[in-house]
C-alpha positions in Angstrom: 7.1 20.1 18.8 10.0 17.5 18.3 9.9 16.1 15.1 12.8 14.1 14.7 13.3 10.6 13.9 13.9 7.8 16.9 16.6 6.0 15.8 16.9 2.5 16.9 20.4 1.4 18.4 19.5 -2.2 17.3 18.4 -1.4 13.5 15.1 -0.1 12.0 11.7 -1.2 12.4 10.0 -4.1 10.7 7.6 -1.2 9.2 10.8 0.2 7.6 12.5 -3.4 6.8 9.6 -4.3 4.9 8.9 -1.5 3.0 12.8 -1.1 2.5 13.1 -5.1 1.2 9.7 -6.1 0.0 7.4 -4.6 -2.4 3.6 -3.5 -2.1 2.6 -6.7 -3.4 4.7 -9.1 -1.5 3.5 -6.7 1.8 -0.3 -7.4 0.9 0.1 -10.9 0.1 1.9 -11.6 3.4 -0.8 -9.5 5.5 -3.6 -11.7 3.8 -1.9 -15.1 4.4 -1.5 -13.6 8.1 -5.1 -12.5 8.3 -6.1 -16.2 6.9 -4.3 -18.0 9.4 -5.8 -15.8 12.4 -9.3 -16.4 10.9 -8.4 -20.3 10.8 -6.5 -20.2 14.3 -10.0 -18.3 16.0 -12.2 -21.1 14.8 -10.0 -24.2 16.3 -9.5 -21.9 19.6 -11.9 -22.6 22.4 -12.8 -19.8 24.9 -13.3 -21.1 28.2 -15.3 -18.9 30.7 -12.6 -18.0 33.9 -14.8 -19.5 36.0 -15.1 -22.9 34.1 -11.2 -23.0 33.8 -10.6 -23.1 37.2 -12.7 -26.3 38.3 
């Protein structure tokens, strides 16, 4: 097997920016607030059946 690195003609990837820039803590912190703001987004969101949509 291949095992070398893809390098990406327009820079690296936000995986390797943040662990390059930010530390572990700032990484977790920002994940949580992330996480929070899904949770908060999901319960203001209203799923409406396809078929209801439509009409």
């Amino acid at each position: 097997m291949n095992h070398e690195k893809k390098i990406s003609p327009v820079g690296e990837s936000w995986d390797e920016y943040r662990k390059k820039h930010y530390t572990a803590e700032e990484i977790a912190e920002n994940d949580l607030m992330v996480k929070k703001l899904l949770v908060s987004m999901g319960k203001k969101l209203t799923i409406v059946p396809l078929e209801l949509s439509e009409k």
